[in-house]
C-alpha positions as CSV (number, residue, x, y, z in Angstrom):
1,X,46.2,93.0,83.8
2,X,47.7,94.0,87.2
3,X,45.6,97.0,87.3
4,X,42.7,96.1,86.7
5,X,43.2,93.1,89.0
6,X,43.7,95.6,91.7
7,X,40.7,97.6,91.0
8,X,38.6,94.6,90.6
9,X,39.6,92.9,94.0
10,X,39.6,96.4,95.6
11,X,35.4,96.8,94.2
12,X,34.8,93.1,95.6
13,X,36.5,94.1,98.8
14,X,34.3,97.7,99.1
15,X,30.9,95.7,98.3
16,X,31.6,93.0,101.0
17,X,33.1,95.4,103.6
18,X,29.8,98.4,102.8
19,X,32.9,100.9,102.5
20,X,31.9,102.6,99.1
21,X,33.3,105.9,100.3
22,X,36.9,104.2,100.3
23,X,36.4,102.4,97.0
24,X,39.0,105.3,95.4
25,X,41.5,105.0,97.9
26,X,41.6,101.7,98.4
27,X,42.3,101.4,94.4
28,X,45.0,103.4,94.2
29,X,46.9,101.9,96.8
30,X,46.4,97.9,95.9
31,X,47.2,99.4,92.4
32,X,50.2,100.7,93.5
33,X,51.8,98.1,95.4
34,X,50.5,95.3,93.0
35,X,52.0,97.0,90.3
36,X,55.9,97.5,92.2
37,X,55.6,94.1,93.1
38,X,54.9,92.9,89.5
39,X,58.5,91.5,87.6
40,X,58.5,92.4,84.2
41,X,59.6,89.5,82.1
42,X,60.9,91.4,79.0
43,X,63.0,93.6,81.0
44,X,66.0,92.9,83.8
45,X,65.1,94.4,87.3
46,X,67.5,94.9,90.1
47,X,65.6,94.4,93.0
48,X,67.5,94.1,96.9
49,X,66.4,91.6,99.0
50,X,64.8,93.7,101.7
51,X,62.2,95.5,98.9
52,X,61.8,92.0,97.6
53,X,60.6,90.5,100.8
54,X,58.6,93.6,101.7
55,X,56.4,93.6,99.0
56,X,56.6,89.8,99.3
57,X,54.8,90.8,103.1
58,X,52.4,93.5,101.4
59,X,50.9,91.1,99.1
60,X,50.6,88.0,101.5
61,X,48.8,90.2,103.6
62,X,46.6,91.1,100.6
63,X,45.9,88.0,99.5
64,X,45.2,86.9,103.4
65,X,42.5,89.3,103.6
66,X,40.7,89.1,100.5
67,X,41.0,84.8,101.4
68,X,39.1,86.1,104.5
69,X,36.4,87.5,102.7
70,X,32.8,85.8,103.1
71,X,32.4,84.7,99.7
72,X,28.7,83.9,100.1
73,X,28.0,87.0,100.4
74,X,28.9,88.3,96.8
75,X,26.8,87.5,93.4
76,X,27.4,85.7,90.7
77,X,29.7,88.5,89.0
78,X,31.3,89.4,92.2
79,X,32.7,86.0,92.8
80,X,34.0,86.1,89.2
81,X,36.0,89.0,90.4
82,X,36.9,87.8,93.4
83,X,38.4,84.8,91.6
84,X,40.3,86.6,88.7
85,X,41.9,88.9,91.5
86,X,42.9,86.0,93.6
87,X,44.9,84.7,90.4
88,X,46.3,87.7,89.3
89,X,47.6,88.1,93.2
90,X,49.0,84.5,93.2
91,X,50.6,85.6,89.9
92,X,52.4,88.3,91.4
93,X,53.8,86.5,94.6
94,X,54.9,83.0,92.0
95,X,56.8,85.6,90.2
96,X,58.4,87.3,93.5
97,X,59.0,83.9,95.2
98,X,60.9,82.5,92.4
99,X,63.3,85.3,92.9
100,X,63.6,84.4,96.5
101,X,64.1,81.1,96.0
102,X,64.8,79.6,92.3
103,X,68.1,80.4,91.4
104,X,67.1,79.5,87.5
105,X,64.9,82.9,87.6
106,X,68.2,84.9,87.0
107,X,68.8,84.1,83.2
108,X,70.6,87.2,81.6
109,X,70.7,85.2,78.6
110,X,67.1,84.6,78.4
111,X,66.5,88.3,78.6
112,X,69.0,89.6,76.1
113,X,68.0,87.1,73.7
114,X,64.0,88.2,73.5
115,X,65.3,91.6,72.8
116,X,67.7,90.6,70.2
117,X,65.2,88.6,68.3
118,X,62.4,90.9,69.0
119,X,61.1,92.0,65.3
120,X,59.4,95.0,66.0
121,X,61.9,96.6,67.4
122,X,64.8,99.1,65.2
123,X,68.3,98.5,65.7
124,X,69.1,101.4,67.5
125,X,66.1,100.3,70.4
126,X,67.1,96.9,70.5
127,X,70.8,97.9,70.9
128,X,69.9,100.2,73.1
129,X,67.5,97.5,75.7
130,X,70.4,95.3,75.0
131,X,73.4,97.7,76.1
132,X,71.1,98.0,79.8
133,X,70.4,95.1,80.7
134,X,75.1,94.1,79.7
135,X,74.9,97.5,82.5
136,X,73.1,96.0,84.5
137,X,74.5,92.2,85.2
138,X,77.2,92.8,87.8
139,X,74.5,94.1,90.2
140,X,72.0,91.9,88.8
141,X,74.1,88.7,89.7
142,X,75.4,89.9,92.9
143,X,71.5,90.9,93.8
144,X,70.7,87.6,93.1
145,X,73.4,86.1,95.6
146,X,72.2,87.9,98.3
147,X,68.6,86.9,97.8
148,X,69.0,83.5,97.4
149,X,68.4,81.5,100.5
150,X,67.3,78.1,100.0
151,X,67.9,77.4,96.5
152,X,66.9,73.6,95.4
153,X,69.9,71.3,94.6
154,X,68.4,70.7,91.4
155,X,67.5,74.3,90.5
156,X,71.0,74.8,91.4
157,X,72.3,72.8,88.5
158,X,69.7,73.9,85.9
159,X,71.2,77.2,86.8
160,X,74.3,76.1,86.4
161,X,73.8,74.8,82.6
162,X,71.7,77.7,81.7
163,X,74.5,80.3,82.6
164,X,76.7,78.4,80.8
165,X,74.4,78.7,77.5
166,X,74.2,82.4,78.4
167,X,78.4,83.0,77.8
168,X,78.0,81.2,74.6
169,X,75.5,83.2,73.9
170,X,77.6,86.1,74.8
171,X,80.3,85.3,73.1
172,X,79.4,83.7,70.2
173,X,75.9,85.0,68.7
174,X,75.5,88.2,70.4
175,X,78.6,89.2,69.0
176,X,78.2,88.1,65.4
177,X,74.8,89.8,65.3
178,X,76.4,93.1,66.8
179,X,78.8,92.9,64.0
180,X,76.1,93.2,61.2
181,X,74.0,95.8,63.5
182,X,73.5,99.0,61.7
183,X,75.3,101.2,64.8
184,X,77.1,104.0,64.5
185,X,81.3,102.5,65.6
186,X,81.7,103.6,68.7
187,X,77.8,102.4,69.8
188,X,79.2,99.1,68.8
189,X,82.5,99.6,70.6
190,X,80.7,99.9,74.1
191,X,78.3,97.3,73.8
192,X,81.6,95.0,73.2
193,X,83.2,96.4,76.0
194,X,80.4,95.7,78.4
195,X,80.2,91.9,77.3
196,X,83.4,90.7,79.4
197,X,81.8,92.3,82.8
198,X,78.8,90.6,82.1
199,X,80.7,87.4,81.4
200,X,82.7,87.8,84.6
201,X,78.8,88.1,86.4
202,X,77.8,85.6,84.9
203,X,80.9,83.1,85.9
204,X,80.9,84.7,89.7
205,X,77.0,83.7,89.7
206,X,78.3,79.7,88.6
207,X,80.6,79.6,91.1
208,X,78.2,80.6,93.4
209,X,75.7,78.2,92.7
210,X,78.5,75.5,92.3
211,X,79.6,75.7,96.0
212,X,76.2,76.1,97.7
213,X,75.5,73.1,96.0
214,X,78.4,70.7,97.3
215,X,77.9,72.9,100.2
């Protein structure tokens, strides 16, 4: 969807501008940073604050330009383009933004659980998703205290109460499901052992949010 947003806005961009000889060029690279920039949903993503705002900046600046754009001068299926390119951009920077700024968009529990009740997956791949993304939560939390800015009160203490469904989760269903998992033992012994460093994330995270709200 990304892609081909990029390659349409970047052919509405050639036909305004009379630059068919860059057409090529200029695809590859909005395809390129579009793509980075997109969060995927179904998968936890480390990203550090400084890439985050950067591509934050590379896409504002896209989406400035191709506002700029005389409009009037495209056709009926141009415009068209133009339009689902301008969507797919504001897409992209609502998904990036949230990370700045909405402390709820960190939800370890969220992710885990869409892989865990993910059908058409085996065992051994869903185990596997799940064991990365347990890997992955120390950094992932702290990532998300140094991005966090200006967080909402309110978002604050939605992400409060949805960490705290996310260690019962932990402890209670992801465990009894790991139990019946066909994993070879000492698969299963890791997993368990990575569950109280995610835990201890995930508490680090509430305190967090906790004391830049009575801040």
């Amino acid at each position: 969807m990304m892609r081909k947003a990029a390659m349409l806005w970047c052919l509405a961009l050639c036909l305004c501008c009379g630059r068919e000889a860059d057409l090529a060029q200029l695809q590859r690279e909005a395809e390129r940073r579009i793509a980075e920039s997109n969060i995927a949903a179904d998968k936890l993503l480390v990203m550090p604050p400084d890439t985050l705002v950067a591509r934050l900046d590379q896409l504002e600046q896209y989406e400035n330009e191709l506002i700029a754009l005389d409009t009037s001068r495209l056709n009926a299926n141009q415009r068209k383009l133009w339009k689902q390119t301008h969507n797919s951009l504001q897409g992209a920077l609502k998904k990036l933004r949230e990370h700045r700024d909405d402390p709820v968009a960190y939800n370890l529990g969220g992710i885990v659980k869409r892989v865990l009740t993910n059908d058409t997956l085996t065992d051994e791949a869903r185990w596997k998703l799940i064991a990365e993304n347990l890997e992955q939560a120390p950094a992932y939390y702290q990532n998300a205290q140094n991005t966090l800015k200006h967080p909402a009160p309110q978002r604050l203490r939605l992400a409060v109460q949805k960490q705290m469904h996310t260690l019962r989760f932990l402890n209670g269903e992801l465990r009894d499901s790991l139990q019946t998992a066909t994993l070879p033992p000492r698969q299963r012994r890791y997993i368990l052992k990575l569950i109280p460093s995610a835990q201890s994330a995930i508490k680090d995270y509430i305190v967090f949010c906790n004391n830049v709200y009575f801040r």
